[in-house]
Structures are given as C-alpha cells and as structure tokens.
C-alpha positions in Angstrom: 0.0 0.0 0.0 2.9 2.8 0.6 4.3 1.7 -2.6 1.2 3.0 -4.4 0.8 6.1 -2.2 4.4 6.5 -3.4 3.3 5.8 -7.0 0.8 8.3 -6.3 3.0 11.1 -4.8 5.8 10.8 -7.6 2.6 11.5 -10.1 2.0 14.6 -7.8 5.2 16.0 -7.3 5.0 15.8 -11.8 2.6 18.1 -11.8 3.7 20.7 -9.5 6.9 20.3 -11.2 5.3 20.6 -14.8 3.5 23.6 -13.8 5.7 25.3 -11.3 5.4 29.1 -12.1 1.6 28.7 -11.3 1.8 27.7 -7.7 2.5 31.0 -5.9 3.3 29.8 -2.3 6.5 27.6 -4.1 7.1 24.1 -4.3 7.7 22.8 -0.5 4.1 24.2 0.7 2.6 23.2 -2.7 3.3 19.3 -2.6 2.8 19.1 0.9 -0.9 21.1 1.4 -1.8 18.8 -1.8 -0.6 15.6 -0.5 -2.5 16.2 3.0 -5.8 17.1 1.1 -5.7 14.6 -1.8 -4.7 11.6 0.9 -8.3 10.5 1.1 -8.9 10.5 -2.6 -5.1 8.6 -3.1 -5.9 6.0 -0.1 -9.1 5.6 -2.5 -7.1 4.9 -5.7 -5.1 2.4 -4.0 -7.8 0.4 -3.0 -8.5 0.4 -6.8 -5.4 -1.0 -7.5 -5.2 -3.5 -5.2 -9.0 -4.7 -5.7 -7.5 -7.2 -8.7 -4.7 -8.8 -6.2 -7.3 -9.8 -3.2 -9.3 -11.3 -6.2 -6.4 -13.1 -7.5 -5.8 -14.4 -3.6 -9.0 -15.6 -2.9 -8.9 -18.1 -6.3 -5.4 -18.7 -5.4 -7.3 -19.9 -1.8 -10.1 -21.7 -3.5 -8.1 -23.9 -6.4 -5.0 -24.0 -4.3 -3.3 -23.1 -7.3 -0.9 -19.9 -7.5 -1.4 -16.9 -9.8 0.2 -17.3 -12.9 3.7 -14.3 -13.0 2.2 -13.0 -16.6 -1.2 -12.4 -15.1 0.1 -10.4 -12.1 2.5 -8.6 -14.7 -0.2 -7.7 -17.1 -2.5 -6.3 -14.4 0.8 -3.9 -12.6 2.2 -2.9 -16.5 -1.3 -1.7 -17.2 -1.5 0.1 -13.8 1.4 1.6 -14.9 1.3 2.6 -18.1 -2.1 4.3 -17.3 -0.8 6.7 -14.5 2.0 7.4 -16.5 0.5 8.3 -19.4 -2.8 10.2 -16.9 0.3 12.0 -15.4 2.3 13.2 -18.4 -1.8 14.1 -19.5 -2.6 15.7 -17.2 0.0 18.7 -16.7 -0.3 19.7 -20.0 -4.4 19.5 -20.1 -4.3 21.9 -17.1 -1.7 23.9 -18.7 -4.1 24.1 -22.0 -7.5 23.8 -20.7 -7.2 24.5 -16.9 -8.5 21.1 -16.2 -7.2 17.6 -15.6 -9.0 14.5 -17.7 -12.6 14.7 -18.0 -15.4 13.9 -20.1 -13.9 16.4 -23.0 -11.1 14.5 -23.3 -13.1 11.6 -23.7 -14.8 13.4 -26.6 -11.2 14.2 -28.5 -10.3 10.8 -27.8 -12.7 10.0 -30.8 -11.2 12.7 -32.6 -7.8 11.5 -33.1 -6.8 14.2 -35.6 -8.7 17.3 -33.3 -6.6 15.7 -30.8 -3.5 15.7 -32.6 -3.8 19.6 -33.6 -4.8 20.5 -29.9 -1.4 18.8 -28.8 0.4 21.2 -31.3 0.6 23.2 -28.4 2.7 21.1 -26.3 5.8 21.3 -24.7 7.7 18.7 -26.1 11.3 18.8 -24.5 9.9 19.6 -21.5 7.6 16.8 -20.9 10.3 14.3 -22.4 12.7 15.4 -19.6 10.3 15.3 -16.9 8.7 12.3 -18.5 11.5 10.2 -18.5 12.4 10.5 -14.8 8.8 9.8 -13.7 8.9 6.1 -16.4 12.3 5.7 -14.1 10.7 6.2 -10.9 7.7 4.2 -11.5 9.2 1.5 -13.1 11.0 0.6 -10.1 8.3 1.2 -7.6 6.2 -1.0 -9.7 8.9 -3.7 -9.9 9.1 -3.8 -6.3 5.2 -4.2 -6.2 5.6 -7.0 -8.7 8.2 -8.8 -7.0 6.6 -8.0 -3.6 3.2 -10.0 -5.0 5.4 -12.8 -6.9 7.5 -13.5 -4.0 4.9 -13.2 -1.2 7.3 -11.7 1.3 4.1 -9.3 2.6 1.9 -12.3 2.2 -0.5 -11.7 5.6 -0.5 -15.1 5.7 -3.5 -15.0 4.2 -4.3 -18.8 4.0 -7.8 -19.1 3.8 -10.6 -17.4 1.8 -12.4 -16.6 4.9 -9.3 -13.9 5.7 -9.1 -12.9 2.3 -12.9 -11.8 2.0 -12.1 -9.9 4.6 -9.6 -8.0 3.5 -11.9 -7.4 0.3 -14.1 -5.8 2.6 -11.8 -3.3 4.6 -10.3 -2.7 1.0 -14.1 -1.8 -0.1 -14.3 0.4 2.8 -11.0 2.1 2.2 -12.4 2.3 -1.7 -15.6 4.2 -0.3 -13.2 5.9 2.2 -15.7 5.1 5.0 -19.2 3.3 5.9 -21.6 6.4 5.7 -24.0 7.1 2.2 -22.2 9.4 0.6 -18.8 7.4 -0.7 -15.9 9.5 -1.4 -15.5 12.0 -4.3 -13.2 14.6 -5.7 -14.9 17.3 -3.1 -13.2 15.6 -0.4 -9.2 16.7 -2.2 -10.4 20.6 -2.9 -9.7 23.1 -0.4 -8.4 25.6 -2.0 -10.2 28.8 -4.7 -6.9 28.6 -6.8 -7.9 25.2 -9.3 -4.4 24.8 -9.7 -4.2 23.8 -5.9 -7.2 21.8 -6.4 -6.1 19.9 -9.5 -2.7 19.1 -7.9 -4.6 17.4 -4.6 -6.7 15.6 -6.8 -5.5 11.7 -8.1 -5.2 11.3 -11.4 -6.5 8.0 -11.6 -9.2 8.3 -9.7 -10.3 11.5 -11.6 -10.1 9.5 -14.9 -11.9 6.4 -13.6 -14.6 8.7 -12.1 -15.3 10.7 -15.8 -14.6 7.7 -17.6 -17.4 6.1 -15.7 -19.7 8.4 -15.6 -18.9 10.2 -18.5 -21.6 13.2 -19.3 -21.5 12.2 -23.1 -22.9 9.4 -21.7 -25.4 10.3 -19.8 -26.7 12.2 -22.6 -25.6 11.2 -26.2 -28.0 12.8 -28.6 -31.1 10.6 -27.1 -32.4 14.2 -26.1 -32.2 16.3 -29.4 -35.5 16.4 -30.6 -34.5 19.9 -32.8 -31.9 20.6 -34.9 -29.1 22.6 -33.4 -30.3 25.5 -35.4 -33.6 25.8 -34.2 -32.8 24.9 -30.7 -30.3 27.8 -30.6 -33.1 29.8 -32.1 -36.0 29.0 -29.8 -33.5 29.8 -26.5 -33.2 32.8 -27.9 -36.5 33.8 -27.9 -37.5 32.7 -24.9 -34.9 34.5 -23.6 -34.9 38.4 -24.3 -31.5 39.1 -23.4 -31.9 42.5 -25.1 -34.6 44.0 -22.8 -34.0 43.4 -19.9 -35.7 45.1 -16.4 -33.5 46.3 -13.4 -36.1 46.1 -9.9 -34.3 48.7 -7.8 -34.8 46.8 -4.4 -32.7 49.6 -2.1 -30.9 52.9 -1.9 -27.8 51.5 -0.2 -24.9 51.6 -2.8 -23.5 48.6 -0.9 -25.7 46.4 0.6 -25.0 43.9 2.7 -26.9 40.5 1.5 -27.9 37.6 3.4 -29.8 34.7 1.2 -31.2 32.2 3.5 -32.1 28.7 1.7 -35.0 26.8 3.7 -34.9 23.4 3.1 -37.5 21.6 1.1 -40.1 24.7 1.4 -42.6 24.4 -0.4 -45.1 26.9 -1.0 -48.0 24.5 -0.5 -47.3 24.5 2.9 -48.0 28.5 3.0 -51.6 29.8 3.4 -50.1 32.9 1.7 -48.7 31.9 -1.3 -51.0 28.4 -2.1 -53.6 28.8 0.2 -53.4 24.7 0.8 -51.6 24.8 4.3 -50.8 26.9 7.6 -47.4 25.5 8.4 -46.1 28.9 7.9 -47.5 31.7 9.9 -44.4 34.0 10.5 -43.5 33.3 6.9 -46.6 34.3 5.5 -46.7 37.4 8.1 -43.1 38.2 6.8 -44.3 37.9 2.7 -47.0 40.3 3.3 -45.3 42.8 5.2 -42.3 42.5 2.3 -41.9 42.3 -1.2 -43.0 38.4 -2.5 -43.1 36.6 -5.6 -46.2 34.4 -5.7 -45.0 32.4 -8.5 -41.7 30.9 -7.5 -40.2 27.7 -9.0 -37.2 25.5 -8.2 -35.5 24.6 -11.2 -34.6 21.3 -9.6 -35.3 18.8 -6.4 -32.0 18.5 -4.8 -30.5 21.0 -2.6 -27.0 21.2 -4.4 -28.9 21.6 -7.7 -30.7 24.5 -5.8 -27.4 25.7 -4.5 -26.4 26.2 -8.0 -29.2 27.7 -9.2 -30.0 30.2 -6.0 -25.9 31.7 -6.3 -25.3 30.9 -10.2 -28.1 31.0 -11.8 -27.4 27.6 -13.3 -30.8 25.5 -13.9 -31.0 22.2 -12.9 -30.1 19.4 -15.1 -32.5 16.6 -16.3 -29.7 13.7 -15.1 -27.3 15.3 -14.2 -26.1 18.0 -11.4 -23.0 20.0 -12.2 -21.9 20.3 -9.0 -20.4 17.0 -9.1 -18.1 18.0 -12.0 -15.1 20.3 -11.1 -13.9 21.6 -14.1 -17.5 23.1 -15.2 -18.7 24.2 -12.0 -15.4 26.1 -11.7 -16.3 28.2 -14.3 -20.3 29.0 -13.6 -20.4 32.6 -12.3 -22.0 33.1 -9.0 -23.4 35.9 -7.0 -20.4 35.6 -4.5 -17.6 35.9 -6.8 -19.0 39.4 -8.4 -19.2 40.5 -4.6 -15.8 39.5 -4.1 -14.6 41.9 -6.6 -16.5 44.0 -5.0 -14.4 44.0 -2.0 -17.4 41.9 0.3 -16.8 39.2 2.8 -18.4 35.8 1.7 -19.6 33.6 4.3 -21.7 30.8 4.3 -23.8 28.7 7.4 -24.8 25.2 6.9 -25.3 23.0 9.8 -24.8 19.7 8.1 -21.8 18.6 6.2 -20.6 20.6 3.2 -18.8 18.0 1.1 -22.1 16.1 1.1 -22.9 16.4 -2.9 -19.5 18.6 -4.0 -21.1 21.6 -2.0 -17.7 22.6 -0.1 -15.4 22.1 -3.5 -18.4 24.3 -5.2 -18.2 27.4 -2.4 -14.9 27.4 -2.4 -14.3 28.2 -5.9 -17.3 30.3 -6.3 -14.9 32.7 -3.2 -16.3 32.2 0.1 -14.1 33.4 2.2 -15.6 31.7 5.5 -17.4 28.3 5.3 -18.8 26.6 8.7 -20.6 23.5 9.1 -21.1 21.3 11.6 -17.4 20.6 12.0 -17.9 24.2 13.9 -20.4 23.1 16.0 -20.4 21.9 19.8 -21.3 18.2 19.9 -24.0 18.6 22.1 -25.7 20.9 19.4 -25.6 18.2 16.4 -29.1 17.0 17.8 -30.1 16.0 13.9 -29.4 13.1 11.9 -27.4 15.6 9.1 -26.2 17.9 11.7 -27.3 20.8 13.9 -31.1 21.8 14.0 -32.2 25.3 12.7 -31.9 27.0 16.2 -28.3 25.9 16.4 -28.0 27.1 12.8 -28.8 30.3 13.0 -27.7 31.1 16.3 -23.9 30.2 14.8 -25.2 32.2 11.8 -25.7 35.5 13.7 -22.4 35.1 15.6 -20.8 34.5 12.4 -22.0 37.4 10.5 -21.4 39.5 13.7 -17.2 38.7 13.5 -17.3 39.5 9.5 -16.3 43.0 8.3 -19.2 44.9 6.3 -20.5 44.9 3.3 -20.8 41.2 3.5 -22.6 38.3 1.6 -23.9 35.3 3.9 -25.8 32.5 2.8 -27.6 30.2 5.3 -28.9 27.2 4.2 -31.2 25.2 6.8 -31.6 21.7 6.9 -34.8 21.3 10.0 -37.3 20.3 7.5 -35.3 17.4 5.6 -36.0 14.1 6.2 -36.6 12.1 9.0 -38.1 15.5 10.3 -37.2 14.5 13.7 -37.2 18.4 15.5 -37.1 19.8 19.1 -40.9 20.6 18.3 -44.5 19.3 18.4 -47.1 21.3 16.6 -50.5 21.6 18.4 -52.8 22.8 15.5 -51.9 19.9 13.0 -53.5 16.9 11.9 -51.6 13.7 13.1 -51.3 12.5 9.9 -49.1 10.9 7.5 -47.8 14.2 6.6 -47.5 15.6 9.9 -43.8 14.7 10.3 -43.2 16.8 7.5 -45.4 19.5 8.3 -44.2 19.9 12.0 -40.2 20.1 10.9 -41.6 23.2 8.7 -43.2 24.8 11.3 -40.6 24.2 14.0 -38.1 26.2 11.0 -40.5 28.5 10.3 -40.5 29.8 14.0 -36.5 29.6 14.1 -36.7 31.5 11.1 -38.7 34.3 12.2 -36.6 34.4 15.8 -33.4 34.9 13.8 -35.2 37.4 12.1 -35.9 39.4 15.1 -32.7 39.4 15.8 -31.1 40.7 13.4 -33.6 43.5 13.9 -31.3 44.7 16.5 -28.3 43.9 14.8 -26.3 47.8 13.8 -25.9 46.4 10.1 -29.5 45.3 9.1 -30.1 48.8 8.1 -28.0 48.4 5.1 -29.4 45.0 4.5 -31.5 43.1 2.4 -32.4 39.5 3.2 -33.9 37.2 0.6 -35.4 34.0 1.0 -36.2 31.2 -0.7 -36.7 27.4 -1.0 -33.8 25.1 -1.9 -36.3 23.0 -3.8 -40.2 22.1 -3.1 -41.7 18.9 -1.6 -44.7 16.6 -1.5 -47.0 17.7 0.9 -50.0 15.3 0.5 -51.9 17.4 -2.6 -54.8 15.7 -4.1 -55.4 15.1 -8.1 -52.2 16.4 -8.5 -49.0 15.0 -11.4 -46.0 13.7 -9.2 -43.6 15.9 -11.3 -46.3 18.7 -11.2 -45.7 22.1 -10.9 -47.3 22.1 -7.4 -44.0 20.3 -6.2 -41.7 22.9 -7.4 -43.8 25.7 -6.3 -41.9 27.8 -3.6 -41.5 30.7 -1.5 -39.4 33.6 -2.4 -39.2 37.1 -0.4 -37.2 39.7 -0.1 -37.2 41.8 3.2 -34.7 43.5 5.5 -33.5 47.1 6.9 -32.5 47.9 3.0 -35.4 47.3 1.2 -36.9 50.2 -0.4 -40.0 51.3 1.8 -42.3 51.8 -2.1 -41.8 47.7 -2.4 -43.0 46.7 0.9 -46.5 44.7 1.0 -46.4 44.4 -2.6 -46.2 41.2 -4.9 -44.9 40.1 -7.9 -47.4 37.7 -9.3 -45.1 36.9 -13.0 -44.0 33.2 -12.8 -40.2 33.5 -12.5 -37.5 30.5 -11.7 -35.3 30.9 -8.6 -32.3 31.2 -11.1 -33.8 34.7 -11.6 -32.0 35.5 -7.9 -27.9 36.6 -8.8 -29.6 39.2 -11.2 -32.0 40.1 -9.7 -29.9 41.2 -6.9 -26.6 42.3 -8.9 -28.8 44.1 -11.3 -30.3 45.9 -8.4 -26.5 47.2 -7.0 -25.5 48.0 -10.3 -23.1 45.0 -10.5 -22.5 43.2 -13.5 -22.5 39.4 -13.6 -20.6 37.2 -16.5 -24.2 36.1 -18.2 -24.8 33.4 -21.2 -28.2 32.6 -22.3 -28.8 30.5 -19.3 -28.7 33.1 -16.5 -32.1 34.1 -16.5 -32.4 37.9 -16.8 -34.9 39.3 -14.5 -37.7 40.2 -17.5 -40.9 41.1 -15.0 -42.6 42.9 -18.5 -41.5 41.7 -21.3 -41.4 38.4 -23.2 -43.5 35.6 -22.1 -42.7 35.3 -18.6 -42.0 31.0 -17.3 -39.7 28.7 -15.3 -38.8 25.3 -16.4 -37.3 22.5 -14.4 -35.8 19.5 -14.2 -36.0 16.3 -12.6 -34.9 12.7 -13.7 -35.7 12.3 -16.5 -37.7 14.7 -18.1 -38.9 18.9 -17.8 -41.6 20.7 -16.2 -42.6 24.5 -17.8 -44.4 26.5 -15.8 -46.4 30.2 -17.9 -49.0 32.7 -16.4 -52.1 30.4 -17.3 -50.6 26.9 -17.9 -48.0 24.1 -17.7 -46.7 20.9 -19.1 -44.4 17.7 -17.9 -42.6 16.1 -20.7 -41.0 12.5 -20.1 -37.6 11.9 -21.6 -38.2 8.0 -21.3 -40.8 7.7 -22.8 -40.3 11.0 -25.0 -44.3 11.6 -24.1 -46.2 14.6 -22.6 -47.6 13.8 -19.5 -49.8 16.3 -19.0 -50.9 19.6 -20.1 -53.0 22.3 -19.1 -53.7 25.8 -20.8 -54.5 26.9 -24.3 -55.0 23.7 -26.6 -53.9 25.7 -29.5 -50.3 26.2 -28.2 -49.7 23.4 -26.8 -47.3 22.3 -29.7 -45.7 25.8 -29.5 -44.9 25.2 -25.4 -43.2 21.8 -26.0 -41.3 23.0 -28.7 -39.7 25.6 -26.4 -39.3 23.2 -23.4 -37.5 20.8 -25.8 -35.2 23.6 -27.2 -34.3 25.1 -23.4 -33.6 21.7 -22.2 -31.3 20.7 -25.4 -29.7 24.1 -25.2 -28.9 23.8 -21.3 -27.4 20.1 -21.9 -25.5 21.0 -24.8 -24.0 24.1 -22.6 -23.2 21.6 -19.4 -21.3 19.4 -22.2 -19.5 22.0 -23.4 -18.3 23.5 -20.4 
C-alpha cells in the first residue's frame, strides 16, 4: 500500500513540477498542502489497485493453485502505463485547458486528428525530460510491487478465503473511504479557490476512472435532441430576451450587505399565503405580506446542491445530471459571490450539516467564500439532527458568524430542519396527526426559528444596510390531491425579499409573473448595479417583457411553468404527461421546453 501512495506522490510531485510558475506559495508548501488534502482521494485509488490482487488471492485460496507471473505482470504494466501516461496528461491538459481529464477529453479521444492539432501546443522537451524521470521512478516502484506479489514476502499469511474476503471488505471500505451514504468524491481533495491547488490534490487516476465512468457524453448522447441545433439555438433565444432586460431597484444603499437564507424543502404549499393549501407557515406568511414576495416561484430542480447552484449561479438544474459534481464546469459557472468579491465583500456561508455532502464545499470554495462553517464548527452537544445541527443551532452560529465578519458582507444560510426524517425539538398543536405531519411539523418548528433569527437581526447595527432574501432550496410533496408527481405544485416555492435595506415603495407588494429561482444573482446584482458574466442560461430578471415561465428539471424529463398553464414532458418515454392551458399552443410550449432543455445540456457538455 505505501508503494502505491508513493506511486501516487511521484505523479503529484510531476505536476507541480510541470507547472511550477503557477503555484504561488513555491514548491515545498505546494506538494505538501496537496498531499494532505488529496490523501483520502489517493488512499481511494489504491484500494483500486489493489481490488484485482485480493481477487487473484482468494482463487489462489479456492483452487489451491498460485497466480500465474504474466497475469500479475499484465495487471501492474497496465497500472502503470495508465498513470503514466494520466500524469504526463494531465499537466499539460491543465496547462491548456485548466483542467485535468474529464469527459472532453473523452470526446477528443474519438477525434484523433482534433486531438492531434490541440497537442500542437505542447511542450515537447519539457515533458520528455520530466517524463523520463517519472517512467524511471515508476518502473521501479512498480517492480518492487511486482516482486513483492510474486515472492509473497508481505503475504498476511493469508491462507484461507475466509481472511481474504475480509480483507476485500476493509479494501471496499477504504475504496468508499468510510461506511456512511455518501462514498468518497473529488470534493473531499479541494480546499483551495486557486484550481491549480485543487487539480494538484486531486489523483489522477481516480479522476479519470470517475469521468470515464460516468462520462456526461454518456449520460446524454443525442437521445435528447428532438430539434436541430439551429432551431434549438433559435427557440432559447427567444424565450430568452437578453436584449430588454428590467432592473427592480430593491434599495438605496450603494452597498448592501446581502444575506440569502435557503430553507430546506419549502414548499409553497405548505404557506396559506402563497398556495392557500396549508398553515405550516405563519411567520412566513406574516413576513411575505409585510415585504416584497413573488407568488409564483419555482425550483428549477429537487436537490438541494442543484438549488445551491441555481439560487448563487443562476445555473438550472439538469434533467440527469447535477453540475456540482463536475469540477472543471462548475469552476467556471459565475456566481453571486464571486461578483461581490470583486467588489471588496466578505463571503460567508452557514450550513449545519456537512458541506462536502454532494460537492457543495469544493463548489463554495471556488465560487470565493471566504468563510465556510458546518457542523465541523459546531459543539457536539448541538448536532441534535441526523445531518447535523437543528435550525436553532444554525442560525444562532449564523448570527455570531455574521457579527465577527467585516461589512459589506454576503452570507448564505442554508437550513436543513425540514429534511427528512423530520425529527425536530418541536411538536405542533394545531396539526392533523397524519401521514404528513412529520413533515409539516419540521416546517413549522423552522418556520419559527426563522422568524426568531429574524428578530434578531432587527437589532443587529448592520441590518439597516441590508437586504435578506429567502427562498426554498427546492419544493416537496405535501399530500396534494389530483395532482401529477412531477407537477408544478411540487416545485412551487416561497421567495421574499425583506430587510433594513429594502426600499419602503416595495414593501407589502407582490410580484405575481411566474419566475425561476435562477432569476435570484440578477435580480440582486442588477439591483446594485453589478455586472455578472451572463450566457443565455442566467435568466435575466424580465418582469414585463417576453413571455414570462420557469422550467425544471427532474430525472428524466422537464416541467414549464407560464401565467395560465403548464406541461411535464418525459424523456423516457419521449411523451407529454400532462398539459394544461391553451389547446392551440400546446405544440408551441413543447417546442420551447424541448429547445431550453437541449440548449442547457449542450451548454453543461461544453463546459
């Protein structure tokens, strides 16, 4: 096993080499704040490479027979030649692309001569030098492997199967790096906002077996291009005016501070305000009519990280996909934090559950938060939840946070109360003790955390120069009758904006246009005067003009939501589901939620 880490760190210490001038803190710091964060992801990779060995032991233990020497020695020269030639790849693809191996490369691999011109570029005496000691140093690391296998002289004395499943099983375990859901993934190597940092922590082999795998040509292919690329191309850009756009001025404070809070899983159903289906939500609904609220919210997805994405990028959610999960394109999604940060504010962000759950820590620290807690930061006796620390917790830490940070910050608190098992320090009186009521009860118990934090901050000396926005992460089931399962009523959330700096003209009124929560960077950027990298995907914040809808995603298919109807399309079964509005436009809807969602896959491929 330490010849492989050693395997591992020689294919490191190539790439800082190879791209030197980039790392800034020199090479001592560099290979040694790599090797501590990428030792997860590199314990990880070795259990790869030794998965084939415990399988060749246990037949050795079954048929009594020994492993033939070529079998061992075809297994450890392909080990070898593949994180070679990933290593010699890899430096020059970050030097070209600023990325290591991923699905691209995958796509010029069946493009030998593109391939061949894009390596035109290359450094040919330098990675021959450098090239040539690594074949040097890996060959003999690997012949000591192959002779420590051949020879047995680190046998265990592992002389029956019994001891050999075993070791299978702590070598699945190191594989997974741990017992828990979630297994390992390249989140757990990044810690820094420099990608150079981040590539350099990250193995090179278990990057390439992780996009080889799951591949995002794969998960695609051209199964969902139901228009040509021409009138795709044309139909986003219709349905997206990028030309007239509206500014809402929400304050006259040049610099705000901004605090987004995410509230897990609400859905607007469970607000008598905005749905009038439920009353799980009384200081919510007291808050939205006090404030300015937009009655027509949707998630673009149903998972919080997609959510993440689309609340600070305004990135919608993928049909089977989430681009979280991919380094090199969620690098280089904009995000409400990063125009901020060149704005000279303080990022922070609040979660009380574990943010490398789903990418989400690799994801905030590119997009330039400058604090992150979790709840690594909390006290044990406050993790009282199954995912970490309840609401209460959460935004007690939250206030103390936000109260060390220098002004004009940017904090977004993201709760996690209300997620399954709904198991909360609370026990609503005025609900039915139904199926739902778990569900129900873990919204109310936030939604009066919420509103206490709110007070709060009342007295705080900043919220005068602040505005506070909330929203869902994504919606939820909340027991709806005669309603589609990927209906609109699911994605349906709250969205309000309140706070010390919002303009007195907006307060008690609503804005009844359906809008997507991707809507949110602009609409506050736009609202600062601060400008925000856009493509045809950040949704502009058009109140007046165009045809005003969201679309979302789930797996597989779209939901579109417009003023008087909506539609679910199935990719599956490449059927509508359902529709509702006018009959004589129905073609004229699915033609546009076929072109936004081929449009938005063929921009996640590309990135």
């Amino acid at each position: 096993m330490i010849l492989f880490l050693l395997i591992f760190q020689c294919s490191r210490l190539y790439f800082i080499c190879y791209n030197l001038s980039l790392f800034h803190q020199g090479f001592v710091v560099a290979f040694f704040k790599t090797a501590a964060h990428g030792f997860w992801l590199d314990l990880s990779a070795i259990a790869y490479c030794l998965a084939p060995f415990l399988i060749i032991d246990l037949f050795k233990n079954i048929t009594k027979k020994n492993a033939p020497k070529w079998l061992v020695k075809t297994i450890l020269s392909l080990q070898f030649i593949l994180v070679f030639l990933l290593t010699i790849s890899d430096a020059e693809l970050f030097l070209q692309w600023g990325n290591k191996f991923n699905s691209q490369v995958l796509v010029y691999v069946t493009h030998p001569i593109e391939m061949a011109l894009s390596a035109g570029a290359v450094n040919f005496v330098k990675t021959i030098f450098y090239g040539l000691i690594l074949c040097i140093l890996l060959f003999i690391l690997f012949n000591f492997i192959f002779k420590i296998i051949i020879q047995q002289t680190l046998e265990l004395k592992l002389k029956n199967s019994v001891l050999v499943l075993l070791f299978m099983g702590l070598n699945f375990v190191m594989l997974r790096c741990g017992l828990g859901v979630t297994a390992i993934s390249q989140s757990s190597a990044i810690f820094s906002d420099k990608s150079i940092d981040n590539a350099a922590s990250i193995n090179s082999l278990w990057n390439a077996v992780y996009y080889i795998f799951t591949n995002t040509e794969n998960i695609y292919g051209h199964k969902l291009n139901y228009l040509s690329d021409v009138e795709a191309h044309c139909s986003i850009k219709n349905q997206i005016l990028m030309e007239s756009r509206d500014t809402l001025s929400l304050t006259n404070v040049a610099k705000p501070n901004v605090i987004i809070i995410m509230l897990e899983s609400f859905t607007a159903n469970a607000s008598k305000y905005f749905s009038g289906n439920n009353y799980c939500t009384p200081n919510l609904d007291n808050i939205a009519k006090e404030n300015l609220s937009f009655m027509q919210c949707y998630a673009s997805g149903d998972r919080t990280e997609k959510g993440l994405v689309s609340v600070l990028s305004g990135y919608p959610a993928q049909p089977s996909s989430s681009i979280i999960v991919f380094p090199d394109k969620m690098a280089k999604l904009p995000s409400i934090s990063k125009s901020l940060k060149a704005e000279a504010y303080t990022n922070l962000f609040v979660y009380g559950g574990d943010c490398n759950f789903a990418s989400m820590k690799s994801y905030l620290l590119v997009q330039k938060f400058d604090e992150i807690v979790d709840k690594k930061d909390f006290e044990t006796n406050q993790l009282n939840s199954k995912w970490g620390a309840h609401d209460g917790f959460l935004f007690d830490k939250a206030l103390a946070s936000i109260n060390k940070i220098k002004t004009p910050f940017f904090s977004t608190i993201m709760t996690l109360s209300s997620h399954e098992p709904f198991e909360v320090p609370f026990q609503a009186t005025n609900l039915k003790k139904d199926e739902w009521y778990g569900f129900k009860n873990s919204i109310q118990y936030a939604d009066r955390m919420l509103f206490e934090f709110l007070e709060k901050c009342k007295r705080m000396p900043w919220y005068k120069n602040t505005v506070i926005l909330l929203v869902a992460d994504h919606g939820h089931d909340i027991g709806l009758k005669d309603v589609q399962y990927f209906g609109k009523e699911k994605y349906h959330i709250p969205m309000i904006i309140t706070g010390g700096a919002l303009k007195k003209e907006l307060k008690g009124t609503q804005i009844n246009t359906v809008v997507s929560q991707t809507i949110i960077p602009e609409l506050l950027l736009s609202s600062m005067n601060i400008k925000m990298e856009v493509s045809e995907f950040y949704w502009q914040t058009t109140l007046t003009h165009g045809v005003p809808f969201a679309q979302y995603h789930f797996n597989n298919g779209f939901g579109r939501v417009w003023q008087n109807g909506s539609l679910i399309f199935d990719n599956d079964s490449k059927k509508q589901i359902s529709y509702f509005g006018d009959s004589a436009k129905r073609n004229d809807y699915l033609f546009d939620g076929k072109g936004f969602q081929q449009s938005l896959i063929k921009d996640f491929l590309q990135k």
